[in-house]
PDB file of N, CA, C and O in Angstrom:
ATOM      1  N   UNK A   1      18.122   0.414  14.386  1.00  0.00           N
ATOM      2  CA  UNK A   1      18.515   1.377  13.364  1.00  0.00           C
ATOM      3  C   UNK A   1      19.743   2.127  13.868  1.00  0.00           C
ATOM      4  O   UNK A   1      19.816   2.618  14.994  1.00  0.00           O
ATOM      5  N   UNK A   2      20.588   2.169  13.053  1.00  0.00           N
ATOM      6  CA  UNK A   2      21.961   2.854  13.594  1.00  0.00           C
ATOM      7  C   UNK A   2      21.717   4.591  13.468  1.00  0.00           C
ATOM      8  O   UNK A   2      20.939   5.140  12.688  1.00  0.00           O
ATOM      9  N   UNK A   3      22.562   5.217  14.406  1.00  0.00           N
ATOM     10  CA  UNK A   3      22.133   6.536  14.717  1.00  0.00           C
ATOM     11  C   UNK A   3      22.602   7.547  13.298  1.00  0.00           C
ATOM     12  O   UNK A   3      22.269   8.727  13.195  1.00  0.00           O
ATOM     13  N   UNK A   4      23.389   6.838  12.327  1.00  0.00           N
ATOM     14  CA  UNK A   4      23.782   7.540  10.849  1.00  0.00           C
ATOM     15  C   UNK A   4      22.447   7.655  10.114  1.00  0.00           C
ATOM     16  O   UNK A   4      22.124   8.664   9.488  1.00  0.00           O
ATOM     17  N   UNK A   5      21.240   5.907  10.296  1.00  0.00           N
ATOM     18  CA  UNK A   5      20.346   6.202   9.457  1.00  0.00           C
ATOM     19  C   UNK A   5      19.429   7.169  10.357  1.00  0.00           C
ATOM     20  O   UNK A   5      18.991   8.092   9.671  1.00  0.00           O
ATOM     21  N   UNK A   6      19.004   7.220  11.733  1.00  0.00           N
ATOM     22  CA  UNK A   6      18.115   7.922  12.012  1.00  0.00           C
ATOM     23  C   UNK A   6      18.816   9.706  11.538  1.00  0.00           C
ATOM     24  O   UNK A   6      18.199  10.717  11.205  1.00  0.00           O
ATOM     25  N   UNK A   7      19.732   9.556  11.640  1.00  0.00           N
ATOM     26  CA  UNK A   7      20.023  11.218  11.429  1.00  0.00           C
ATOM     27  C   UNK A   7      19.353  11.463  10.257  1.00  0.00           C
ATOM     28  O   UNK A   7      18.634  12.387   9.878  1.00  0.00           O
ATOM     29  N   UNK A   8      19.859  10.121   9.609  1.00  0.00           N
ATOM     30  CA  UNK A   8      19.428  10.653   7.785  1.00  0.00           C
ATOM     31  C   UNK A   8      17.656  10.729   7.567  1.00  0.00           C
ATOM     32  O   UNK A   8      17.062  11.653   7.011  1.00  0.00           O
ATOM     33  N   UNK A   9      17.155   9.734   8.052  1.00  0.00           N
ATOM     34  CA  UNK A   9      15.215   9.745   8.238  1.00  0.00           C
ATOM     35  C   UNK A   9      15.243  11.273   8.979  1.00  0.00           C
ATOM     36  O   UNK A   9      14.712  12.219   8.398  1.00  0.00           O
ATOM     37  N   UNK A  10      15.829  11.434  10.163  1.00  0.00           N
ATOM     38  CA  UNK A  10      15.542  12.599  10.559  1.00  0.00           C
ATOM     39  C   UNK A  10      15.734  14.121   9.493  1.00  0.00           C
ATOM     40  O   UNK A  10      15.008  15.105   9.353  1.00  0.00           O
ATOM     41  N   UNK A  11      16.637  13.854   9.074  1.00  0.00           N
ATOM     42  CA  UNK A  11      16.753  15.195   7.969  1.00  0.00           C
ATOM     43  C   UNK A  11      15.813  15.302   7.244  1.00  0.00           C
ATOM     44  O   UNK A  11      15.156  16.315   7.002  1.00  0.00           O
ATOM     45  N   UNK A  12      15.621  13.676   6.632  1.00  0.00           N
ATOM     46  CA  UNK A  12      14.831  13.878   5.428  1.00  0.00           C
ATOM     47  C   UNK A  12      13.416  13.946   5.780  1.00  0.00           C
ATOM     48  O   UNK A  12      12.714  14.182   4.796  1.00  0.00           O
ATOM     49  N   UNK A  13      12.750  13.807   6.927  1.00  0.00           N
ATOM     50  CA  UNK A  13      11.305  14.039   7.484  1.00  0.00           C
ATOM     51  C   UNK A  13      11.404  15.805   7.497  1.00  0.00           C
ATOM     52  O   UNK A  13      10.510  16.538   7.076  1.00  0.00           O
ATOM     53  N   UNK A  14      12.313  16.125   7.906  1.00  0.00           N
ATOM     54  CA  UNK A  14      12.441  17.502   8.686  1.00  0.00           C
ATOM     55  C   UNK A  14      12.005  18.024   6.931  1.00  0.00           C
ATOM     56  O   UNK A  14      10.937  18.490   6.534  1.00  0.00           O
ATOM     57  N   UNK A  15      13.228  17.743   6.177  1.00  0.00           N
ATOM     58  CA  UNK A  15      13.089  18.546   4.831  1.00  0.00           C
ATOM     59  C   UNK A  15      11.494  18.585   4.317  1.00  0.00           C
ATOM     60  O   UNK A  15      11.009  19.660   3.963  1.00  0.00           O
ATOM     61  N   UNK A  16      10.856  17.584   4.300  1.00  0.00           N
ATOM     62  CA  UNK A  16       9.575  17.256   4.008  1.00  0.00           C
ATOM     63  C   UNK A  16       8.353  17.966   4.716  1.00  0.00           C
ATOM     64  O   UNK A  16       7.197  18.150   4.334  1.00  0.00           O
ATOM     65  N   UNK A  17       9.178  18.383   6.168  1.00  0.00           N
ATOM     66  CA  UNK A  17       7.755  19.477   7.198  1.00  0.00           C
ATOM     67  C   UNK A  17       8.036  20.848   6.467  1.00  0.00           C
ATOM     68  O   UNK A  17       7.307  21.799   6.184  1.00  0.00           O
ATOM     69  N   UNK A  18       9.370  20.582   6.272  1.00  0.00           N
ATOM     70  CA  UNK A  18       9.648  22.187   5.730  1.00  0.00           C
ATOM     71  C   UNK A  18       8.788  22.541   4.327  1.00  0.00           C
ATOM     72  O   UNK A  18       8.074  23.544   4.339  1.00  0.00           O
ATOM     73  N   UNK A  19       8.840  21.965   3.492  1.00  0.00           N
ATOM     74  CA  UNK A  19       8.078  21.486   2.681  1.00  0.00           C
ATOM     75  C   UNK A  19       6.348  21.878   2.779  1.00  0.00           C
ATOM     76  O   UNK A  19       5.551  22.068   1.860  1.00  0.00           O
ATOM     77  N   UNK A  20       6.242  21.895   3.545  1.00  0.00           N
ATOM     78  CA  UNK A  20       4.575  21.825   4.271  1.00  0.00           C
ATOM     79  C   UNK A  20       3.931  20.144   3.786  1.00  0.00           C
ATOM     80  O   UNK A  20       2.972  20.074   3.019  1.00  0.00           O
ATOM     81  N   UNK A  21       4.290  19.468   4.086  1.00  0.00           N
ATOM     82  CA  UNK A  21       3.812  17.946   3.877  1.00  0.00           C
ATOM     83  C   UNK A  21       4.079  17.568   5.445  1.00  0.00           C
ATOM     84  O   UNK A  21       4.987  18.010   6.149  1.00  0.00           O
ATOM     85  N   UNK A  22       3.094  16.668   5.801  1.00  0.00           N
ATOM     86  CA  UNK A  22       3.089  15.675   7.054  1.00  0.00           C
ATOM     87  C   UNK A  22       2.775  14.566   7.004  1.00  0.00           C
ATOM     88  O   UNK A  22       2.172  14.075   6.049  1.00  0.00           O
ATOM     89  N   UNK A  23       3.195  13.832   8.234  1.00  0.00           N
ATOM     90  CA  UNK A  23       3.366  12.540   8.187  1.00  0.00           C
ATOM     91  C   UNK A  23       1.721  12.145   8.424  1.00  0.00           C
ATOM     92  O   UNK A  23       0.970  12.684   9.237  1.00  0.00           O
ATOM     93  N   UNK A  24       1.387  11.060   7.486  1.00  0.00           N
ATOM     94  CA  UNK A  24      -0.249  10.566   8.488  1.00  0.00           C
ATOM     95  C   UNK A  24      -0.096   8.936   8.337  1.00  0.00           C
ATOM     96  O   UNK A  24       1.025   8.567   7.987  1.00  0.00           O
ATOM     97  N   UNK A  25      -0.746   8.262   8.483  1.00  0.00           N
ATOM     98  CA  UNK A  25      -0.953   7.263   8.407  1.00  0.00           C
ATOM     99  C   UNK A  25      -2.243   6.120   7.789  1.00  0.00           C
ATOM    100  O   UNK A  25      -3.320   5.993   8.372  1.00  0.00           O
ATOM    101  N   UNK A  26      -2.034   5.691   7.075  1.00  0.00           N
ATOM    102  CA  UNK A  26      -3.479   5.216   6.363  1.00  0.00           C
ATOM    103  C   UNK A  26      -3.474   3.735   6.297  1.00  0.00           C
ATOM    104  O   UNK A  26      -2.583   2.988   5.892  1.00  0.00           O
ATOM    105  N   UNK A  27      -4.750   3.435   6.818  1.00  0.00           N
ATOM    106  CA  UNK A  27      -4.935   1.633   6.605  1.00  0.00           C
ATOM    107  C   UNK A  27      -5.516   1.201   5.595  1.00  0.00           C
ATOM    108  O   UNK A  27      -6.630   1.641   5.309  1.00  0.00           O
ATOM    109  N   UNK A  28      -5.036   0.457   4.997  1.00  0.00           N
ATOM    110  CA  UNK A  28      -5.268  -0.547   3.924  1.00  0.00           C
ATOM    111  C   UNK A  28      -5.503  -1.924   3.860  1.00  0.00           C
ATOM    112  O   UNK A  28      -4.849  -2.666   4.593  1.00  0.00           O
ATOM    113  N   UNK A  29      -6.610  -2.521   2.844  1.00  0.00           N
ATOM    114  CA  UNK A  29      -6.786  -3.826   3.443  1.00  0.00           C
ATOM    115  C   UNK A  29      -5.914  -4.889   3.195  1.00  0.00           C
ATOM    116  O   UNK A  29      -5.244  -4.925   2.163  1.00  0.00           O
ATOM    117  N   UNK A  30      -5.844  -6.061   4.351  1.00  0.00           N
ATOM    118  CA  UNK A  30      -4.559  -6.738   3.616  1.00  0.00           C
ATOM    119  C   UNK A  30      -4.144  -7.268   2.748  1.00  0.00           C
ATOM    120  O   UNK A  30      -2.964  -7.246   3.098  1.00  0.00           O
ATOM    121  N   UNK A  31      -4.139  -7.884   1.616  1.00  0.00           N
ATOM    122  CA  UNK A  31      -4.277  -8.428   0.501  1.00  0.00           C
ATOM    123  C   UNK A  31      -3.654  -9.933   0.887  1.00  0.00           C
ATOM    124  O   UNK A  31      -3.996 -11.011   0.402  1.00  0.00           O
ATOM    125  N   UNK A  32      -2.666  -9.687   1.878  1.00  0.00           N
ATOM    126  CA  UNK A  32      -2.490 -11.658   2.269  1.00  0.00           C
ATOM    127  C   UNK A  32      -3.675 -12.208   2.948  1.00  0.00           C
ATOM    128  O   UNK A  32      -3.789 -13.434   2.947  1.00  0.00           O
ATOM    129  N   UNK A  33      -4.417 -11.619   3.427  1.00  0.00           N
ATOM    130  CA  UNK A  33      -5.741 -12.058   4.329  1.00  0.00           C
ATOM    131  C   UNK A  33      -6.584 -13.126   3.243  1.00  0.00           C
ATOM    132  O   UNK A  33      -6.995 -12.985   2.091  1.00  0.00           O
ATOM    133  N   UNK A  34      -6.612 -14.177   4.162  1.00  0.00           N
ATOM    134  CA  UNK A  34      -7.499 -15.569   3.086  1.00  0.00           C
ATOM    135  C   UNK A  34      -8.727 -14.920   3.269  1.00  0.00           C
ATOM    136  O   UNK A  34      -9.284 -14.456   4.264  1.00  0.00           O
ATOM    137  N   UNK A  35      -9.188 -15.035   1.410  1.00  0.00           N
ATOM    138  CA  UNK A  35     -10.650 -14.538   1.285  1.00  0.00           C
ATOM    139  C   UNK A  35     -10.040 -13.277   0.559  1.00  0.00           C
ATOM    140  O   UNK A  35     -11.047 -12.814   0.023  1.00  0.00           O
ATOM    141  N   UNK A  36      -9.149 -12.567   0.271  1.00  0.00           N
ATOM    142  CA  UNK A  36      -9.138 -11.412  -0.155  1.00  0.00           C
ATOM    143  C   UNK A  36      -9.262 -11.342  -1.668  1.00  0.00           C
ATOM    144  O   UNK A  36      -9.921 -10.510  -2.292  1.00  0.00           O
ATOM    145  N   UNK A  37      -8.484 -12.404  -2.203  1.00  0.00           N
ATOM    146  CA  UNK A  37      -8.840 -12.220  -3.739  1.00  0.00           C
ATOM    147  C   UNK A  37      -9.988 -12.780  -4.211  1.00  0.00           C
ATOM    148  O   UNK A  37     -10.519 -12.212  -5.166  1.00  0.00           O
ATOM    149  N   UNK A  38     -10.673 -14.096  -3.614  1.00  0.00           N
ATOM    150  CA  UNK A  38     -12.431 -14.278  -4.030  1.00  0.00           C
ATOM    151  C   UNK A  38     -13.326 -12.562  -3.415  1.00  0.00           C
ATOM    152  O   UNK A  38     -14.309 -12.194  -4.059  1.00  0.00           O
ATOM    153  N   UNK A  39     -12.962 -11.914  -2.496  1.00  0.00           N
ATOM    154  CA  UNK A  39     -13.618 -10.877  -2.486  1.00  0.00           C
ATOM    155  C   UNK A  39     -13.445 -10.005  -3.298  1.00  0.00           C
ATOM    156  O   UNK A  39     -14.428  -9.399  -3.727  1.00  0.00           O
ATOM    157  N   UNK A  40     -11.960  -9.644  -3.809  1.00  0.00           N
ATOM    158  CA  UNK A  40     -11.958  -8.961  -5.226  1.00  0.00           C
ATOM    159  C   UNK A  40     -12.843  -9.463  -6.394  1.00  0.00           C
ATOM    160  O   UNK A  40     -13.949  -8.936  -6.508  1.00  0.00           O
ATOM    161  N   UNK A  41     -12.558 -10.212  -7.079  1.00  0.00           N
ATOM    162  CA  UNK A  41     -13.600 -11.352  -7.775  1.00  0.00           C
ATOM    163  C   UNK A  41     -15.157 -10.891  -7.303  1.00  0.00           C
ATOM    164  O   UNK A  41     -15.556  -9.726  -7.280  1.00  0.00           O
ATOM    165  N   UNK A  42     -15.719 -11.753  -7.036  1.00  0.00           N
ATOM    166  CA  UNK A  42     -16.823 -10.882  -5.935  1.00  0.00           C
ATOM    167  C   UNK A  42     -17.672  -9.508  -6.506  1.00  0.00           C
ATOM    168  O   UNK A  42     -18.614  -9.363  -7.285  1.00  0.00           O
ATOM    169  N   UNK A  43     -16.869  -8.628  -5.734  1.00  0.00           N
ATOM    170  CA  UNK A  43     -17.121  -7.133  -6.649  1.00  0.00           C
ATOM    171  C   UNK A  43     -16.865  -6.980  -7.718  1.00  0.00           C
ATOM    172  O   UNK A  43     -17.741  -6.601  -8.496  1.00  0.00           O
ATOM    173  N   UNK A  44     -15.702  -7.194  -8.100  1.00  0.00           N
ATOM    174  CA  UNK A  44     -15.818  -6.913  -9.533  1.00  0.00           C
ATOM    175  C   UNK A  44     -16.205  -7.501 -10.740  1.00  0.00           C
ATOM    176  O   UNK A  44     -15.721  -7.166 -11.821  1.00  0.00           O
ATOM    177  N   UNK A  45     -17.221  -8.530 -10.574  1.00  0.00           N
ATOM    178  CA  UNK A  45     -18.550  -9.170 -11.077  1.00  0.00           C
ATOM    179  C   UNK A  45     -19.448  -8.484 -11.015  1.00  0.00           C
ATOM    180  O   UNK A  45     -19.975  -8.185 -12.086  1.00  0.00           O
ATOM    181  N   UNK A  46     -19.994  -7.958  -9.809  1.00  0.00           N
ATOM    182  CA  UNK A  46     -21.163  -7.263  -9.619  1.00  0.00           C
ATOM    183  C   UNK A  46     -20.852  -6.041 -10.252  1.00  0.00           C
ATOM    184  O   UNK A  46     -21.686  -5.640 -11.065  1.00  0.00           O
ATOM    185  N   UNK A  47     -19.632  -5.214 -10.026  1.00  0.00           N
ATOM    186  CA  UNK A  47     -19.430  -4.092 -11.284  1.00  0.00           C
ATOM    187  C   UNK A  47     -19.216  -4.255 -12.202  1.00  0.00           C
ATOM    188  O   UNK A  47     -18.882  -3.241 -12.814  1.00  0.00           O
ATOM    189  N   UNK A  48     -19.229  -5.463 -12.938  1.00  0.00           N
ATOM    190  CA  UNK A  48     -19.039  -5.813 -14.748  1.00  0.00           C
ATOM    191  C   UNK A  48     -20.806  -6.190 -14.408  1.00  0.00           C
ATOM    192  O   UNK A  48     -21.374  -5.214 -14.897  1.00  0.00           O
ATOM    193  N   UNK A  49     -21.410  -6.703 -14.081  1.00  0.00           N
ATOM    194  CA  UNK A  49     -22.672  -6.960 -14.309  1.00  0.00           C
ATOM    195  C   UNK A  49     -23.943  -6.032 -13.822  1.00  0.00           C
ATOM    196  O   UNK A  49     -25.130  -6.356 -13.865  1.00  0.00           O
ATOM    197  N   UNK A  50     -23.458  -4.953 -13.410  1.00  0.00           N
ATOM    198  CA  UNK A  50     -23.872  -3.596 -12.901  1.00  0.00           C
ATOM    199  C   UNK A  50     -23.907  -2.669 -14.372  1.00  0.00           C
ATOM    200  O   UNK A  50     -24.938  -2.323 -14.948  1.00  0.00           O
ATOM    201  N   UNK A  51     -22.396  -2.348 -14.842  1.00  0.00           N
ATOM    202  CA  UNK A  51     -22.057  -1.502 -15.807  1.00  0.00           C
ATOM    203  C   UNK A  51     -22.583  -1.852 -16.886  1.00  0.00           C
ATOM    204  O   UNK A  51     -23.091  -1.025 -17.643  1.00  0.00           O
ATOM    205  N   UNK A  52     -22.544  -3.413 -17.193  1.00  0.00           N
ATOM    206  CA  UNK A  52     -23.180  -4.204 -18.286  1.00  0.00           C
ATOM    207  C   UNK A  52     -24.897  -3.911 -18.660  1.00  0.00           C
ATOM    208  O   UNK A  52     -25.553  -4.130 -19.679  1.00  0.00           O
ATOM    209  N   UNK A  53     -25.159  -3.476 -17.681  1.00  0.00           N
ATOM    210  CA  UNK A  53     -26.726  -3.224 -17.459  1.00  0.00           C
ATOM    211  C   UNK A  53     -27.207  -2.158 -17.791  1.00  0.00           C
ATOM    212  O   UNK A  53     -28.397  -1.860 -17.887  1.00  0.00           O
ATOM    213  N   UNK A  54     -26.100  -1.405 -18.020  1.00  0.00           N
ATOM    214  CA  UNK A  54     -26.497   0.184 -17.602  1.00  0.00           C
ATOM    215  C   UNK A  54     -26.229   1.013 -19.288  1.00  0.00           C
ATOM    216  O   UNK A  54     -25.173   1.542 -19.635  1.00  0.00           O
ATOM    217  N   UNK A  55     -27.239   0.939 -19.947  1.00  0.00           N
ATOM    218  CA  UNK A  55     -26.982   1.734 -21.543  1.00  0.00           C
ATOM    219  C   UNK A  55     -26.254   2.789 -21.613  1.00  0.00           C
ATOM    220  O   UNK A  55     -25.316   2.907 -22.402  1.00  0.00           O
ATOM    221  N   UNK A  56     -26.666   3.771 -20.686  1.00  0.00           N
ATOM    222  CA  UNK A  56     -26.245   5.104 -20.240  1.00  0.00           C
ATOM    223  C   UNK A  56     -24.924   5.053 -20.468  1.00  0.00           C
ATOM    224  O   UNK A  56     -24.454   5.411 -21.548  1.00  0.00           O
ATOM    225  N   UNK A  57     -24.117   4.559 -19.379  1.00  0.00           N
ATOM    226  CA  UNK A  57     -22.874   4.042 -18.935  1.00  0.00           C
ATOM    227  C   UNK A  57     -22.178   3.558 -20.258  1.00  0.00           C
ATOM    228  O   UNK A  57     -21.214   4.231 -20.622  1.00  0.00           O
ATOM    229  N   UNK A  58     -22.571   2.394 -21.083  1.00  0.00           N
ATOM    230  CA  UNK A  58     -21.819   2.304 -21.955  1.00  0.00           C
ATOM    231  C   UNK A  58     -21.350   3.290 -23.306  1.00  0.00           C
ATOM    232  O   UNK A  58     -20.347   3.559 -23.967  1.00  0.00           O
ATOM    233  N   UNK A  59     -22.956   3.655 -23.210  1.00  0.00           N
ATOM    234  CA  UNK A  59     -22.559   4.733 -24.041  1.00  0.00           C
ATOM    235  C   UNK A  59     -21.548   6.127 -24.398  1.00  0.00           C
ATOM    236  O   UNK A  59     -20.927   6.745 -25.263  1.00  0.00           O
ATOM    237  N   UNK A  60     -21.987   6.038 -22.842  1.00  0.00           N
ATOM    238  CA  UNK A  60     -20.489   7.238 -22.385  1.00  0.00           C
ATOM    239  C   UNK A  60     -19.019   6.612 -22.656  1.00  0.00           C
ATOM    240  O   UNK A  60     -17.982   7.199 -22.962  1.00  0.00           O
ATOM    241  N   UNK A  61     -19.292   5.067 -22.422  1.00  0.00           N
ATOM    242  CA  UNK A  61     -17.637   4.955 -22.621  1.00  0.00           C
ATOM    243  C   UNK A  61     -17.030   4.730 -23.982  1.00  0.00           C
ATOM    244  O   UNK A  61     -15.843   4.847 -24.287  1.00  0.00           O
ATOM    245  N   UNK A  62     -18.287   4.306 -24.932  1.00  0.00           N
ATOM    246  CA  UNK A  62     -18.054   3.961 -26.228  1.00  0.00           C
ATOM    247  C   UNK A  62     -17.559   5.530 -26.980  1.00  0.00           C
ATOM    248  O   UNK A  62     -16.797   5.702 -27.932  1.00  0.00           O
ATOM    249  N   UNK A  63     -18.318   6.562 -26.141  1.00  0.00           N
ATOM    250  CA  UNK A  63     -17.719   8.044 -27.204  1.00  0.00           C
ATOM    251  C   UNK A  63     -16.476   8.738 -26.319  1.00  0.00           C
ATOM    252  O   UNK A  63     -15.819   9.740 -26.601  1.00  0.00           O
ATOM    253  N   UNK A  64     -16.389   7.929 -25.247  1.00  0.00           N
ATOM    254  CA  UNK A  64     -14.777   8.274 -24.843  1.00  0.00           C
ATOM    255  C   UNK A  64     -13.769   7.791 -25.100  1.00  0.00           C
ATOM    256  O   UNK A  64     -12.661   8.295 -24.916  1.00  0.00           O
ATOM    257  N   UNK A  65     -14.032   6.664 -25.597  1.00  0.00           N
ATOM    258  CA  UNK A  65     -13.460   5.624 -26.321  1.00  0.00           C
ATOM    259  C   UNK A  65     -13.076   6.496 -27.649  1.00  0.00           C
ATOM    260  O   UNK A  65     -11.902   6.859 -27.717  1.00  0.00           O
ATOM    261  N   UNK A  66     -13.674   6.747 -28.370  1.00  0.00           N
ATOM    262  CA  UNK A  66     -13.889   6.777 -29.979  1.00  0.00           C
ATOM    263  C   UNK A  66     -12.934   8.086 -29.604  1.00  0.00           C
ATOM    264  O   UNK A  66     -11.817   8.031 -30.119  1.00  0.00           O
ATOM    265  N   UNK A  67     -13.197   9.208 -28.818  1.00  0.00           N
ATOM    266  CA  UNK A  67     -12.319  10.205 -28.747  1.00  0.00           C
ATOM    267  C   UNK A  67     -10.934  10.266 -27.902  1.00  0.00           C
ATOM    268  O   UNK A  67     -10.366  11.210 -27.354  1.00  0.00           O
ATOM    269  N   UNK A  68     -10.568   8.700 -28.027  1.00  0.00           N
ATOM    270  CA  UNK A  68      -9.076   8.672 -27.985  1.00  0.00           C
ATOM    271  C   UNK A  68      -8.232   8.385 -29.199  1.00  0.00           C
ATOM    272  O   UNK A  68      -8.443   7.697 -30.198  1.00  0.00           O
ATOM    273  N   UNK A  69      -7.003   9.274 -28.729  1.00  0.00           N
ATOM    274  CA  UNK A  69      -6.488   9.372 -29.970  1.00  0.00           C
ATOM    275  C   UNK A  69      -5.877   7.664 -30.165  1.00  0.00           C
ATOM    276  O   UNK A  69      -5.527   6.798 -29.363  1.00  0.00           O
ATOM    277  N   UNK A  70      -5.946   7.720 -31.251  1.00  0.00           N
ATOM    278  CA  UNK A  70      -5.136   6.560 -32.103  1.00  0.00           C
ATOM    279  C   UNK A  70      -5.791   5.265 -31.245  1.00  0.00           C
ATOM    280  O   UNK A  70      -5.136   4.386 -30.684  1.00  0.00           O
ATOM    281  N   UNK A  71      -7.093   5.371 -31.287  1.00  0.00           N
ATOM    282  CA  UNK A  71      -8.357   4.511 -30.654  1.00  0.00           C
ATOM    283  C   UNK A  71      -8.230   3.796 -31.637  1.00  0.00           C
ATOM    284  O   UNK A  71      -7.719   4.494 -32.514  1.00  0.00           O
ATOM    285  N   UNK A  72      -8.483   2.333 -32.163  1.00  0.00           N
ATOM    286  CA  UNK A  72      -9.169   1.397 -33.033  1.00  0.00           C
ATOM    287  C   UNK A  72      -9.471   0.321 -32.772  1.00  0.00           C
ATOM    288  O   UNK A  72      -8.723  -0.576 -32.383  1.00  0.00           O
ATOM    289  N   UNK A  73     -11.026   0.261 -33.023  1.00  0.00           N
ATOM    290  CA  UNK A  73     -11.449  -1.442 -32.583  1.00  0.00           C
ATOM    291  C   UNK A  73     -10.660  -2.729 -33.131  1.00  0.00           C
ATOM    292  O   UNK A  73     -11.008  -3.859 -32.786  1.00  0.00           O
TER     293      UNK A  73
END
């Protein structure tokens, strides 16, 4: 990295502490990892066939549904 861009990352981190924001770091899973999209798939079967099950649940979404605007089946 040439010392023009670190000045510039450097300002612009600095502006950002000033700010009251900090730097953290967060892991996420990989999505190139083989197996990742049959594991998406996967769950989100068991939560369509979970939610599907559940009267309660739909019901709530059918009158949140209905109380959006410019909603139509």
């Amino acid at each position: 990295m040439s010392s023009s861009v670190t000045r510039r990352v450097s300002k612009h981190r600095a502006g950002l502490r000033a700010a009251g924001m900090r730097p953290i770091q967060i892991w996420v899973p990989d999505t190139r990892r083989p197996g990742f999209a049959e594991e998406c798939r996967r769950q989100s079967a068991l939560t369509a066939e979970s939610d599907a099950a559940d009267k309660d649940l739909q019901d709530f979404m059918e009158a949140a549904l209905a109380k959006m605007e410019g909603w139509t089946e």
